[in-house]
Every structure is written in C-alpha cells, then in structure tokens.
N, C-alpha and C positions, 0 to 999 in steps of 0.2 A: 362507558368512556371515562379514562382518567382525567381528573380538575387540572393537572397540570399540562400549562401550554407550554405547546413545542413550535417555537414560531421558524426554524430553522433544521436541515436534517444536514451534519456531519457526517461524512463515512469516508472509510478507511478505501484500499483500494484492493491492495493483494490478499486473496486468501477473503474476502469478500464478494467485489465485482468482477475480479482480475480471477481468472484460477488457473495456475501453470503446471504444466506436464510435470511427470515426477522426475527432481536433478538426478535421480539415481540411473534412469535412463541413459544420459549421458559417461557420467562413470561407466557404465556396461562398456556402449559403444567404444569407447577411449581403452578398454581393457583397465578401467583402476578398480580399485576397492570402493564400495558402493558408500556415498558421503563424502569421497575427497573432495571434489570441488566445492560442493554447498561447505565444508569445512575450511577449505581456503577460502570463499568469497565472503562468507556472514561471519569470521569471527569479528569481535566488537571493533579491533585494531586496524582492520580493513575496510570495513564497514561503514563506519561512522564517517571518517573522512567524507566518504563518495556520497552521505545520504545528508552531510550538512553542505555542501558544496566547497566542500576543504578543495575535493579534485573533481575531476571530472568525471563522470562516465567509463572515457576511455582508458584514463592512465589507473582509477581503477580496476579495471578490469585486465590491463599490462602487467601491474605490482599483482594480481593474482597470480597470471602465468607466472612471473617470477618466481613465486611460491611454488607452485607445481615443479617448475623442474625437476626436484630433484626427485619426488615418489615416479615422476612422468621416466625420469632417462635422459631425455633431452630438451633441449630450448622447443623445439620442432610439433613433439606432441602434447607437450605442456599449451603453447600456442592454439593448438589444433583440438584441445580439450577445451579451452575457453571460446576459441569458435562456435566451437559447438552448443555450448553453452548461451553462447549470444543467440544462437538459432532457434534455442528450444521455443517450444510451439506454446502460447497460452489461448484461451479464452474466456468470451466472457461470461458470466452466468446470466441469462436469458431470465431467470423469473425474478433473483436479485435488481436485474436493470429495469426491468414490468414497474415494481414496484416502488424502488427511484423514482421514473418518470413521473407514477402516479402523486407521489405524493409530491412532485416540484410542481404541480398542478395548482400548490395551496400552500408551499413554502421554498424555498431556495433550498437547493439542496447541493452541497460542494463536495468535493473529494480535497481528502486532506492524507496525503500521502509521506511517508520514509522515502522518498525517491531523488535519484539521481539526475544528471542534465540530462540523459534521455529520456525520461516520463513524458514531457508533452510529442514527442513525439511518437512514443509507443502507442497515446493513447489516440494521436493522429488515425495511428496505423488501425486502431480496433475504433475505430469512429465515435469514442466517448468522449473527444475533444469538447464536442458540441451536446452530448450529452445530462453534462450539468449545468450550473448557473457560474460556478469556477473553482478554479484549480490551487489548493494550496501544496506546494512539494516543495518539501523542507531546504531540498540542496538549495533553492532561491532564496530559501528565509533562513539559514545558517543555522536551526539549531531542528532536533529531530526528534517525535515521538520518545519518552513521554513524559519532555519538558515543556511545563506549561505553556513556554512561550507559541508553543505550536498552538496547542488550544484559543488562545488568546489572540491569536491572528488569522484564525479561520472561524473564531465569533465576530470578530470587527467585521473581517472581508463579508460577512454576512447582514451586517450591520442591525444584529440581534444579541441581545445578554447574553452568557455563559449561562446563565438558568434558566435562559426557553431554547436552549439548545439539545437534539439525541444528539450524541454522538458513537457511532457504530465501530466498531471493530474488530477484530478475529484475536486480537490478545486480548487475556483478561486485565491486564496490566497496563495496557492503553485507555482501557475503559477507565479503569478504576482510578487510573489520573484522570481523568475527563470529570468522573463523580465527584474528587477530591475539589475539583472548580466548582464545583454547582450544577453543572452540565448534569444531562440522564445519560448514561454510561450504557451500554446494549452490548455486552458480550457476542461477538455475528458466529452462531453456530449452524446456521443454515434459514435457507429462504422462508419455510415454514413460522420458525419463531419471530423474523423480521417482521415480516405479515402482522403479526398478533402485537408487537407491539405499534409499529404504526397504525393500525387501525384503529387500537386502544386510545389514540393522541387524535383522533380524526383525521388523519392523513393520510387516506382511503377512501 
C-alpha cells in the first residue's frame, strides 16, 4: 500500500462511469457522413458555452441543429438528427460503479463532471443521483475541466486538500491538471487499473 493518503475519490463521469453508444450510429441512421454530429456538437465553440452554463441544454443543442442544416438539407432532418442524438442510449459501467461504491465506504466519493443543465437529470434517469456523496457539474459552477477552478470546488465541496485527493478521468489532460494541483491524477483506462490503484490507497 502507498504512504499517500487519499482521503477523498474525484471522478470524472463520461467515458468512465457514464459509457455512451457510439454517436456514429446516429449519423448512419440520419443518412450523414459518420462524425457529423459529434463534429457539430463538441467543437470547442459550441461546447464550452453549454458545459459552463453560458446556455442551456436545450438552446445548445438548437444552435447545433442550426449547424446541421445545411450538410442535413433541411431545418426538418437536421432537427431530427439531433433528436436522435438526445435519444442515444448510454450506460453505466457496472464494475466502475462496484468499485465507487466500495471505496465511498471509507471516503466521499463525488462526480465532477463537463456537463450541462441536463446532468442531474440524466443521472436521475440512470440512478447515480444517489449514487455518490455529490455532484460537481460545471454548467452550475461556470467554468469547465481543465481549469483549476473545477478542481478546487470539488476539493472543498469534499471538504479535503487537493493533496489527499485521486482524481480520476478518461483525458490524460484532466488528469494532468488535477496533478498539476497536487491531487493524484489516475488516467481511467478501464475498471481493471482503477481497482489497482484504489486498493493501492486502501480504498478497498
């Protein structure tokens, strides 16, 4: 076991606990070229608004349709592209959330997400609401992975240092700001290495 304490576990949400269908699926169904929509939705310029809470959810996801129109044809299946996209299916990963749980057993464990005003509802819908000890999502706290200030308000809200904090995430670039705080930074490339390092920290 490592000498350094971890009195607090950070983690990321998407592409960790969160795992979503692949967006190209959609493309298919819509008849586009595979990437258009995760290319309209994630460039930085659209993005960043909807994940500091510049906008909402919704009007995000409207200013994307707007985009589409014109590879889509029409207002109509541009619309009906982003539908679709609000539908896509995720879930959640089952040995990721095992291992969570176990270790909120012996420290608070928070999701500190890039997300938008639908996050606490999404995670209503997949019953992680209640899953951790709480919820940091940036659109609430105005500024987004991976500026500090995120780091810094999901140490407090834990009411533990940035240096007995992991903080877990699927960029290496999230991490690597989390280390740049003091935090242990955990690259999430799958449930297996989680495991090893949690346990490593006794939080297991």
């Amino acid at each position: 076991m490592t000498e350094r304490r971890i009195d607090a576990v950070l983690c990321d949400l998407d592409g960790v606990l969160r795992i979503w269908a692949d967006l190209a699926e959609v493309d298919t169904a819509c008849g586009l070229p595979p990437g258009t929509v995760a290319g309209a939705a994630f460039r930085e310029e659209r993005l960043l608004p909807a994940v500091t809470g510049q906008v909402t959810d919704e009007q995000w996801r409207a200013a994307v349709a707007d985009d589409l129109v014109a590879v889509c044809g029409s207002v109509e299946r541009a619309r009906a592209a982003v539908a679709a996209w609000g539908r896509q299916p995720s879930r959640v990963d089952a040995e990721v959330l095992a291992l969570l749980t176990a270790a909120r057993r012996r420290v608070p464990v928070l999701l500190v997400s890039n997300g938008t005003t639908r996050l606490e509802a999404d995670l209503a819908a997949l019953g992680l609401d209640t899953a951790v000890d709480a919820v940091v999502n940036t659109a609430r706290l105005g500024a987004a992975k991976p500026d500090a200030r995120v780091y810094l308000a999901a140490a407090a809200r834990a009411e533990v240092p940035p240096g007995r904090c992991l903080f877990v995430d699927d960029s290496a670039g999230n991490a690597a700001a989390a280390e740049a705080l003091g935090m242990l930074g955990h690259h999430h490339r799958g449930a297996a290495e989680l495991r090893l390092v949690l346990a490593g920290h006794g939080l297991l």
